[in-house]
VEXDREN-2710 file (C-alpha; in Angstrom, 1 decimal):
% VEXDREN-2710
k/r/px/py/pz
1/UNK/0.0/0.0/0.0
2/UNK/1.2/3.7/-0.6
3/UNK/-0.5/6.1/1.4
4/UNK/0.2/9.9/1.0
5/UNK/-1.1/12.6/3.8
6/UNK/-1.5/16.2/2.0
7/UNK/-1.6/19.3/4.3
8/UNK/-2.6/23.0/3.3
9/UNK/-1.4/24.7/6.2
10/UNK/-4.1/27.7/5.3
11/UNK/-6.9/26.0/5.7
12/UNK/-6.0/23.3/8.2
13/UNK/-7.2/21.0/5.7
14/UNK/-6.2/17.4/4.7
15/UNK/-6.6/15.2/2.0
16/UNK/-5.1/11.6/1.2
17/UNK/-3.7/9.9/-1.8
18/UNK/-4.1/5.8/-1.3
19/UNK/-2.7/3.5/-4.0
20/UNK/-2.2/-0.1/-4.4
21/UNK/1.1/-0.6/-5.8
22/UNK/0.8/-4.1/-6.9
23/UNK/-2.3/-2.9/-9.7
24/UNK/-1.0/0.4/-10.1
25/UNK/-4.3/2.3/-8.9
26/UNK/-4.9/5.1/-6.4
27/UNK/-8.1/6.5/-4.7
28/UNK/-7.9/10.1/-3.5
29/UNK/-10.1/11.4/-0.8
30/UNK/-11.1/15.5/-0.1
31/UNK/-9.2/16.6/-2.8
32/UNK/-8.2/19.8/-2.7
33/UNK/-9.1/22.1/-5.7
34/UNK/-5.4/22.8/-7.3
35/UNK/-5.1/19.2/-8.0
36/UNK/-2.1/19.2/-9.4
37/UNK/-0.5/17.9/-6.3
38/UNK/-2.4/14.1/-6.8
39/UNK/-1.5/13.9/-10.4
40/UNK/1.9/14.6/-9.5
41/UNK/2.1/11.8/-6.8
42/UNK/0.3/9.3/-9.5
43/UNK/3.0/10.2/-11.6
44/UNK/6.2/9.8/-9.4
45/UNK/4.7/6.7/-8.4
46/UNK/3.1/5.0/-11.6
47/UNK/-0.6/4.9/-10.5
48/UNK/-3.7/5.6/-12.0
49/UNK/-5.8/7.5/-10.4
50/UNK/-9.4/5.9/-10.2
51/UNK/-11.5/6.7/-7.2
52/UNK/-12.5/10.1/-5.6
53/UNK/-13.7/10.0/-2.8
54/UNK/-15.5/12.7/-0.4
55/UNK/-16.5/12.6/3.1
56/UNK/-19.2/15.2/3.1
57/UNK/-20.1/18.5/1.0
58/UNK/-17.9/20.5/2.1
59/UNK/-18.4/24.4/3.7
60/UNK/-14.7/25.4/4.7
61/UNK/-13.1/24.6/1.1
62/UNK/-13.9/24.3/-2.6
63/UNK/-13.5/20.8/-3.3
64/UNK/-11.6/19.6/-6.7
65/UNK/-12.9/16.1/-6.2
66/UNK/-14.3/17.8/-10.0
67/UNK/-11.2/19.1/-11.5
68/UNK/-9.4/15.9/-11.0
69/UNK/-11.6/13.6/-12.2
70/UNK/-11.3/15.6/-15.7
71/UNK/-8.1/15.1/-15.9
72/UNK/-7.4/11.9/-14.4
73/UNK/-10.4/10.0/-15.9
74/UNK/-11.8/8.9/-12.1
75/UNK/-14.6/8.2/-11.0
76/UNK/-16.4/10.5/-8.1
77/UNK/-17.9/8.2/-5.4
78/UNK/-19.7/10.5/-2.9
79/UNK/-22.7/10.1/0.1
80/UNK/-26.2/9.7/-1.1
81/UNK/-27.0/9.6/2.8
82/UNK/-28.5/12.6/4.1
83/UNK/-31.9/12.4/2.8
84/UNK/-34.0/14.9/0.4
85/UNK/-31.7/18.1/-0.1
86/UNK/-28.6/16.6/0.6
87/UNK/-28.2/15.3/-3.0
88/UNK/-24.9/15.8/-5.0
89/UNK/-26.3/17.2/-8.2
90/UNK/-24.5/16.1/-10.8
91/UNK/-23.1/12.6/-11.9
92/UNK/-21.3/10.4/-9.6
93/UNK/-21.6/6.7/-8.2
94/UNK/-23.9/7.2/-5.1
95/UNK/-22.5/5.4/-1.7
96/UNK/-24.5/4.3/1.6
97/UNK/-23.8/2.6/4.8
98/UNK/-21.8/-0.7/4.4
99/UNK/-20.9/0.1/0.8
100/UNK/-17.7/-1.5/-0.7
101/UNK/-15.2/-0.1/-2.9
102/UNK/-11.5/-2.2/-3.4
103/UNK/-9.2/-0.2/-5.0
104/UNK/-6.2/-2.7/-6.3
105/UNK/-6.2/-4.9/-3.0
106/UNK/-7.4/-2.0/-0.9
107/UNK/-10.7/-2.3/0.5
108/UNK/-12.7/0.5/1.7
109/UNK/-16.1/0.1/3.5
110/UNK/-18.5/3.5/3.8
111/UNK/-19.8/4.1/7.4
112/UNK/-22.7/7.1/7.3
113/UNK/-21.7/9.0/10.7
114/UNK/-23.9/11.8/10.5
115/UNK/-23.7/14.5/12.9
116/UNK/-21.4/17.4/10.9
117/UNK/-24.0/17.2/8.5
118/UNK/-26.7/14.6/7.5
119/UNK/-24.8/13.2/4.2
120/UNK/-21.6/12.8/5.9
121/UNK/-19.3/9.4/5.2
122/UNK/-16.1/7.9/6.4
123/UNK/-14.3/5.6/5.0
124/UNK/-12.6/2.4/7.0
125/UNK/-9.8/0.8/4.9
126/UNK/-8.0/-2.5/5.1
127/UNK/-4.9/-3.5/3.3
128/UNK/-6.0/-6.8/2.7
129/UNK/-2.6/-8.1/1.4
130/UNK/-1.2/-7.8/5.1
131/UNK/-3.8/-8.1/7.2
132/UNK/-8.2/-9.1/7.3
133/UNK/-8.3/-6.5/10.1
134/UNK/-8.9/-2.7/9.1
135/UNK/-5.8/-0.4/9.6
136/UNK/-7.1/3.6/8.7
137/UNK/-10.3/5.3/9.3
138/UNK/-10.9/8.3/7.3
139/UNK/-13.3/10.6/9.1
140/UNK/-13.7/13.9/7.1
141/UNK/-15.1/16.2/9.7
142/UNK/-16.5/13.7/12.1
143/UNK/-13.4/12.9/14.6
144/UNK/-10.7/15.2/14.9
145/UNK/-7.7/14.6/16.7
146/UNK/-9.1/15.5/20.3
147/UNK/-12.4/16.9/19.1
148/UNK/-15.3/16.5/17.0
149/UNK/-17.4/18.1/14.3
150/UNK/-19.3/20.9/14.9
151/UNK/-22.8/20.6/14.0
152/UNK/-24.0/24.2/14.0
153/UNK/-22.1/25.5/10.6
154/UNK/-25.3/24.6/8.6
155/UNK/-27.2/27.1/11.0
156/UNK/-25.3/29.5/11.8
157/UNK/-23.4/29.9/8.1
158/UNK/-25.9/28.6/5.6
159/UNK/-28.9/29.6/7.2
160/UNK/-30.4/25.8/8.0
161/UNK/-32.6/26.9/10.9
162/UNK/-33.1/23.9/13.6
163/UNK/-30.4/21.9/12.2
164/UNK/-27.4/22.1/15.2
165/UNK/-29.9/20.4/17.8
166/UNK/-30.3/17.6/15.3
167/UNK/-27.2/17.3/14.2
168/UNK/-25.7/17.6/17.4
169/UNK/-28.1/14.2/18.3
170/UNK/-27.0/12.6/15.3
171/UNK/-23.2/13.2/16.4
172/UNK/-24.0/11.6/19.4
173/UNK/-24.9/8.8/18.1
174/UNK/-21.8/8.2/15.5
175/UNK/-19.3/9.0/18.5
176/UNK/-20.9/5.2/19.9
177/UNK/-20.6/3.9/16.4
178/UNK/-16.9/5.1/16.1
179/UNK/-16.3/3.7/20.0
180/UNK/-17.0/-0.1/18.8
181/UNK/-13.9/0.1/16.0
182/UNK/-10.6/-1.6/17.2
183/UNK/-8.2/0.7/19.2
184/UNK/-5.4/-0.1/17.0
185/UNK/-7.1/1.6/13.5
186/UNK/-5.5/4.8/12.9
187/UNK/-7.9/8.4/12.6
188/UNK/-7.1/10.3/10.0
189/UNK/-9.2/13.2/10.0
190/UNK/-10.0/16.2/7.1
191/UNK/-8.3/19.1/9.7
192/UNK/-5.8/20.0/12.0
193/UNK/-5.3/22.9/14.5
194/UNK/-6.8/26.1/13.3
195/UNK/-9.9/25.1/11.8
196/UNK/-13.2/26.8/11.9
197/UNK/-14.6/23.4/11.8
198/UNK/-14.3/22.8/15.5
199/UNK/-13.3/24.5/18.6
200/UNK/-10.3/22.7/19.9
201/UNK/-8.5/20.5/17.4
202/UNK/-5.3/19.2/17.9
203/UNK/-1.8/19.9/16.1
204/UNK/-1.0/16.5/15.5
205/UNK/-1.9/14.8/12.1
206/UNK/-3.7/11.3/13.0
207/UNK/-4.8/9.4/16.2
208/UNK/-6.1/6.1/16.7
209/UNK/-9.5/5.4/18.0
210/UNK/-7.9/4.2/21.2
211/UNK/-6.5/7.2/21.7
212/UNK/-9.4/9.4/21.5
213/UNK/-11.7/7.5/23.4
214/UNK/-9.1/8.4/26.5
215/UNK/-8.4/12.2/25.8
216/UNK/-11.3/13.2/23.0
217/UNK/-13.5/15.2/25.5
218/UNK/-16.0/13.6/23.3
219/UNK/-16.2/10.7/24.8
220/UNK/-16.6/11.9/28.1
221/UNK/-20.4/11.9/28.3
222/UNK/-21.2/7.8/27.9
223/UNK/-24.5/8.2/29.2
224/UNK/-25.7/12.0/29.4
225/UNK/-26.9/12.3/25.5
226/UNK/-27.8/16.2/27.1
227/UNK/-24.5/17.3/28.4
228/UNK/-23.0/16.4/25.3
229/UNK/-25.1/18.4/23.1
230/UNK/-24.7/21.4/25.5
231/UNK/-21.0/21.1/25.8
232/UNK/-20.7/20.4/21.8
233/UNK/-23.0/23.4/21.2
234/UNK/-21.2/26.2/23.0
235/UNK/-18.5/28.6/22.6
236/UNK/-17.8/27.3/19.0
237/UNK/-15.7/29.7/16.5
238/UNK/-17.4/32.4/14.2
239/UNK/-18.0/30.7/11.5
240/UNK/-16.4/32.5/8.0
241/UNK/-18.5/34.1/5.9
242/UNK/-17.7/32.3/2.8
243/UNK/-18.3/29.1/4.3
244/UNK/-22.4/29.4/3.0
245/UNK/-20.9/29.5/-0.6
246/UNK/-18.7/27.1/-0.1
247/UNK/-22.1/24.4/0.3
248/UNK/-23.9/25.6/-2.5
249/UNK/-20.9/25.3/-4.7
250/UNK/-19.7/21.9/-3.9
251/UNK/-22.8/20.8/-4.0
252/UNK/-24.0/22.0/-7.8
253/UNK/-22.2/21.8/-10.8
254/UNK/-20.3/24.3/-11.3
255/UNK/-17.5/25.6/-14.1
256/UNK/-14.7/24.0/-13.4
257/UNK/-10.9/25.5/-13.1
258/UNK/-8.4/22.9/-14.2
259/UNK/-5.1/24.9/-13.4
260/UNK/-3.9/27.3/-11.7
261/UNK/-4.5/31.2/-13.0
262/UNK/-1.8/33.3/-14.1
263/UNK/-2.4/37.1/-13.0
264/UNK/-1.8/40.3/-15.0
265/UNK/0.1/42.7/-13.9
266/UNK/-1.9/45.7/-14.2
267/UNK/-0.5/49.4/-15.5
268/UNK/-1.1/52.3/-13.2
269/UNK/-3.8/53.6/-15.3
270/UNK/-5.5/50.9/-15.2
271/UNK/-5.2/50.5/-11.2
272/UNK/-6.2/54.1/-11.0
273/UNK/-9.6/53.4/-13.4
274/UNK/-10.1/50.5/-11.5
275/UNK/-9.6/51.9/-7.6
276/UNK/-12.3/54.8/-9.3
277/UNK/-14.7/52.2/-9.7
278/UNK/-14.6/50.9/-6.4
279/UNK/-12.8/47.7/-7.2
280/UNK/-11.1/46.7/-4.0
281/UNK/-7.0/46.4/-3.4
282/UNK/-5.9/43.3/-1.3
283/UNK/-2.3/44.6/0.0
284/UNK/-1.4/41.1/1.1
285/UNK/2.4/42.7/2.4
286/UNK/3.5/42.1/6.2
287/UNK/1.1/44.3/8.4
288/UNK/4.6/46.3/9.2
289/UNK/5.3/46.9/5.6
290/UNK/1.8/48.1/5.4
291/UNK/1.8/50.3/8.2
292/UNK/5.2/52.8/6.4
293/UNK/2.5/53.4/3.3
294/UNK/0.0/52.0/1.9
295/UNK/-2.5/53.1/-0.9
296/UNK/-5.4/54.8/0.6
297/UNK/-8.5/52.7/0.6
298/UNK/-6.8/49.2/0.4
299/UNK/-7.1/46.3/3.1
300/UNK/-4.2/44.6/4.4
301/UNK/-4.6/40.9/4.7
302/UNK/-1.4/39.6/5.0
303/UNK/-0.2/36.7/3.1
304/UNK/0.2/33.9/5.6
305/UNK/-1.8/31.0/6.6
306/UNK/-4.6/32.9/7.2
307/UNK/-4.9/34.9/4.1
308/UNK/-7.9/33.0/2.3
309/UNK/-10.1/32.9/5.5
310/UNK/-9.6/36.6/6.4
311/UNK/-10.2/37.0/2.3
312/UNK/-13.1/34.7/2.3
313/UNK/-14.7/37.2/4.9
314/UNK/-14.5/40.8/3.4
315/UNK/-14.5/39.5/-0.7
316/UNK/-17.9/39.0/-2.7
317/UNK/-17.8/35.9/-5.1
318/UNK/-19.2/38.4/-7.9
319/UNK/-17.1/40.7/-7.3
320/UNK/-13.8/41.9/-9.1
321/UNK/-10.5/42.5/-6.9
322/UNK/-6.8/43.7/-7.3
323/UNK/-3.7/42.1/-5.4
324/UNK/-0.7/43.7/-3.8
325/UNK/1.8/41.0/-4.1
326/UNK/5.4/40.5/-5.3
327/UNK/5.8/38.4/-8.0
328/UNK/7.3/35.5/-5.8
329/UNK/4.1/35.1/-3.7
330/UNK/1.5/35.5/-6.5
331/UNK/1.4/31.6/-7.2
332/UNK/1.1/30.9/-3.5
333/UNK/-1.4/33.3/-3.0
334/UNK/-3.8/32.4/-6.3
335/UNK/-3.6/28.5/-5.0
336/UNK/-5.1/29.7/-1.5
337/UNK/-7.8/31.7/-3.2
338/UNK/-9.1/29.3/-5.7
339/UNK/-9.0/26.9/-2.5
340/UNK/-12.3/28.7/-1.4
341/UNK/-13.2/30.3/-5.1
342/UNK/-12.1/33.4/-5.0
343/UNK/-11.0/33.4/-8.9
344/UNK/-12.7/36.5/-9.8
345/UNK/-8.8/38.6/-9.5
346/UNK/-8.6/41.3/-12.0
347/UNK/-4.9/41.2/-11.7
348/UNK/-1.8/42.4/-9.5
349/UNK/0.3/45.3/-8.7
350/UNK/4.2/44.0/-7.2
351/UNK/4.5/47.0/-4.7
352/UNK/3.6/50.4/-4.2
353/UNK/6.1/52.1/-6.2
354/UNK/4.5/52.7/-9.4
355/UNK/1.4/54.3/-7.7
356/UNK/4.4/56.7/-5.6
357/UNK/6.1/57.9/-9.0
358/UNK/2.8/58.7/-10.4
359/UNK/1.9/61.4/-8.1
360/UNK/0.3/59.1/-5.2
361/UNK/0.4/59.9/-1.5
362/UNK/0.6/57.0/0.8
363/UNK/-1.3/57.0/3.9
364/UNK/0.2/54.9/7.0
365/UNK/-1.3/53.6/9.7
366/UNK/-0.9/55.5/13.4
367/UNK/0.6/52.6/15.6
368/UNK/1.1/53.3/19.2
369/UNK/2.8/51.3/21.9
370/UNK/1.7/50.1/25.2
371/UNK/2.8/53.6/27.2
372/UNK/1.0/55.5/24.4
373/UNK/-1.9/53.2/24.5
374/UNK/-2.1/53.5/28.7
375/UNK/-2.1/57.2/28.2
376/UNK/-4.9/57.4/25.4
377/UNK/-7.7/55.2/27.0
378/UNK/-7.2/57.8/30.3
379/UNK/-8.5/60.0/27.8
380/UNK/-12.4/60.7/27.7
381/UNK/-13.2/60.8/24.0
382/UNK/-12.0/57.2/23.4
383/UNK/-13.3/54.2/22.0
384/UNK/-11.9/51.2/22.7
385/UNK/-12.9/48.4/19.8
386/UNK/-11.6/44.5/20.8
387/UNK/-11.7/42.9/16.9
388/UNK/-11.3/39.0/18.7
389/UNK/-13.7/36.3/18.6
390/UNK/-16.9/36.4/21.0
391/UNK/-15.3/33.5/23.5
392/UNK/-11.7/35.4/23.0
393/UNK/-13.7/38.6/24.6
394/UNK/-15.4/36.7/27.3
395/UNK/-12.6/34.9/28.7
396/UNK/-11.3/38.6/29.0
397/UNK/-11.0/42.2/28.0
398/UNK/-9.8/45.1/28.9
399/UNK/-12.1/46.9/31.0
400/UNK/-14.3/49.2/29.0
401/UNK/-13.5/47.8/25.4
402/UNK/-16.4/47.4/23.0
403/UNK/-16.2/43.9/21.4
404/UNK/-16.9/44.0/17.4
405/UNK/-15.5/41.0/15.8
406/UNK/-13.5/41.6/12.6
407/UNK/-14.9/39.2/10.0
408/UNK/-18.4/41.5/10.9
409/UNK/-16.7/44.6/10.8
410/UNK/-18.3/46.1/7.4
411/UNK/-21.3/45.4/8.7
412/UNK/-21.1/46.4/11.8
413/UNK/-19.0/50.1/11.2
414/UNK/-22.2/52.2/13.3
415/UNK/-21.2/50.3/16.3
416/UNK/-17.7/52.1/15.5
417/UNK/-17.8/56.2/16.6
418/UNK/-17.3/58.9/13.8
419/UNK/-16.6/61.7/16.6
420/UNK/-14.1/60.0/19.1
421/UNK/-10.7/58.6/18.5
422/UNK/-10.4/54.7/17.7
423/UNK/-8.2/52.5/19.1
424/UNK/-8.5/48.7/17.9
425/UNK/-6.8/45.9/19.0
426/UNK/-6.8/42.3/19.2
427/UNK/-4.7/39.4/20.4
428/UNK/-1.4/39.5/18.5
429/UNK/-2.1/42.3/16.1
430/UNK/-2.5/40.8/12.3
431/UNK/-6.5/41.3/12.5
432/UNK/-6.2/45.0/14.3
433/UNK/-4.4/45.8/11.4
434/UNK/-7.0/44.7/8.9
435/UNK/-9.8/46.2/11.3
436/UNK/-8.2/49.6/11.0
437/UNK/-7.4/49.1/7.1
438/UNK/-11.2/48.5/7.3
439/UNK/-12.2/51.1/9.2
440/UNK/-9.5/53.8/6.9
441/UNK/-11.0/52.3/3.9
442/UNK/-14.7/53.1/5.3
443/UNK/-13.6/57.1/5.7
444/UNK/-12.8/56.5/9.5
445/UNK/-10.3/59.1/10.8
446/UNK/-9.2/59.8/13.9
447/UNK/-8.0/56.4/14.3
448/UNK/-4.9/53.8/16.2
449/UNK/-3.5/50.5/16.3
450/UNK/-2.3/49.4/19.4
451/UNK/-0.2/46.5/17.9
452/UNK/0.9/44.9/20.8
453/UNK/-2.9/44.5/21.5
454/UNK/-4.1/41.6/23.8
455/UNK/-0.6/39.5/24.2
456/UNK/1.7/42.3/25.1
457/UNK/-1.3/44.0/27.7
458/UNK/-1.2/40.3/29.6
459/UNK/2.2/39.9/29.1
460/UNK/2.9/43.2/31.0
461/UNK/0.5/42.1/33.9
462/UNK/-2.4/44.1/33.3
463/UNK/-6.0/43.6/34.2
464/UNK/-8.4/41.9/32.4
465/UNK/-12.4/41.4/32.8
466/UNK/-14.8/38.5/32.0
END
């Protein structure tokens, strides 16, 4: 057996390539949407790809279960669990509960385990070569390492009203499924640390189902079906804004995108007509590069690990945008947007300089230090704005701050005063800085960025309230 674990780091998301060497044939499970990567791997290893699998539709990513079955010539097998609504609409062999699929010498048996959503599979596979007795369990969004699916995603991002209470049941119920496996079989689960898709995930790749029924809180509550739900149910993560597109659009059939886009680099005229217009200006440079000069009116979302959620939150799918990028990043960057489909860029400018030697006047951001910051909130014509998640806030603030999370900032901007000064923060600095590009952007004035925000005001030994 070859077995392949693929991580993108920005989206804490995995997929898995799974060949059998002996027939030369590979299955390929929550692919990823530039799928260049498997064809690569099928390549370097002489396999065919002929299976594609998913565990569930998807909300956090774009899935290119699609894209590479055009070019590979596989097959898409995918859940026709769920019930009425929760059909895949367009061709692709249906699987249920108990299915069978052997890939070469590799068997894989479908479990429904319902719970993240209605439709959701997993997939337990045996090497049957070595061994009758399975070996890997695949569990999409149902077992994390140390945590478990939220259900609430289809309420509280795609609308689904009623749906966490019953999903949160359902879980319930697939967590006693998953506890009658073997210890020994291995979890490998479709995220890691940092995803939206649950509240505490670990940092480690895989577990085995041993494991995590000793330190999955999950499997804490063996006979109060209540507490779980209530402990499941609270304090989860915002969920990003582009996570309701994200089900319709792995879910219909939609134009596909078969490679990865190659961006224009855009004349200064043709920034200038376009900034006129109202088109919007990603600066995706270090928030310190940003804060020398930037080009009034554009948002700085810096382009690390968290540049396509923080995208995915202040960018319309019908809407054209620009990029701020150097050339070096600008292939890193397009693969992290098409991840969610963002495809709709208009092109790219490398730096600032052309829009300086064309008459331009930067603007740059007022960033004050701790001191300055201890001085200014004294003052009574401040407002205090804490940008951090709702259970960030409420496990503690500084006293008087007014808590207005960033991803809801543009729709939020009359909780944010005209006539006093600003000062945002947050808990390391990277999302003050795209608050206050937000708010600069949105005519705010009299505005600062206390960059040392939350870390450096704890780390000093300064009070806090819950």
């Amino acid at each position: 057996m070859y077995f392949q674990h693929i991580y993108d780091k920005s989206l804490a998301q995995a997929s898995y390539f799974i060949g059998c060497q002996k027939a030369g044939v590979a299955a390929v499970i929550d692919a990823k949407r530039d799928v260049d990567t498997y064809i690569e791997i099928a390549k370097q290893n002489n396999m065919k790809i002929t299976h594609i699998l998913e565990t569930h539709i998807h909300a956090d990513f774009l899935a290119g279960s699609r894209e590479l079955a055009a070019l590979a010539g596989a097959k898409l097998y995918l859940s026709d669990e769920g019930g009425p609504g929760w059909e895949y609409e367009f061709e692709h062999e249906g699987l249920k509960d108990g299915d069978v699929m052997m890939v070469g010498n590799l068997k894989l048996e479908v479990m429904h385990t319902p719970g993240h959503t209605p439709e959701s599979i997993s997939f337990l596979l045996t090497d049957t070569p070595a061994s009758p007795e399975p070996v890997m369990f695949f569990t999409g969004d149902f077992v994390f390492v140390g945590d478990i699916g939220r259900p609430d995603l289809l309420e509280k991002a795609a609308g689904m009203k009623g749906t966490q209470d019953i999903g949160a049941h359902q879980m319930y119920n697939s967590i006693n499924r998953f506890s009658n496996l073997p210890d020994h079989v291995q979890v490998w689960p479709g995220h890691g640390a940092g995803s939206a898709c649950g509240k505490a995930l670990g940092a480690v790749p895989s577990s085995t189902v041993g494991y995590e029924k000793v330190r999955n809180w999950a499997f804490r509550f063996n006979d109060d079906e209540p507490g779980f739900v209530r402990f499941l149910l609270e304090d989860q993560p915002e969920p990003p804004k582009y996570f309701a597109m994200m089900k319709k659009l792995n879910k219909v059939d939609r134009p596909l995108l078969t490679e990865v886009p190659k961006l224009n680099k855009l004349s200064h005229q043709e920034l200038t007509d376009a900034l006129a217009k109202g088109v919007k200006l990603i600066d995706a440079r270090l928030k310190t590069a940003f804060a020398t000069g930037y080009i009034p009116g554009s948002i700085n979302i810096q382009g690390n690990n968290a540049f396509a959620t923080w995208a995915g939150w202040f960018l319309e799918y019908d809407e054209p945008f620009i990029l701020l990028a150097p050339e070096d990043q600008l292939n890193d960057l397009t693969r992290k947007l098409m991840r969610i489909g963002l495809d709709n860029i208009m092109g790219y400018i490398p730096s600032v300089d052309a829009f300086v030697e064309h008459g331009g006047k930067l603007d740059t951001v007022n960033v004050i230090d701790i001191d300055t910051f201890k001085s200014v909130i004294l003052e009574p014509n401040i407002q205090i704005v804490d940008l951090r998640g709702a259970t960030e806030y409420k496990s503690g603030h500084i006293n008087g701050a007014d808590h207005v999370f960033v991803g809801t900032l543009p729709k939020n901007l009359d909780k944010i005063s005209r006539d006093k000064k600003v000062v945002v923060l947050c808990q390391g600095g990277d999302r003050a800085t795209i608050g206050y590009s937000l708010l600069a952007s949105a005519g705010f004035k009299n505005l600062m960025n206390f960059s040392g925000s939350m870390n450096e005001w704890l780390n000093t030994g300064n009070p806090v309230v819950s």
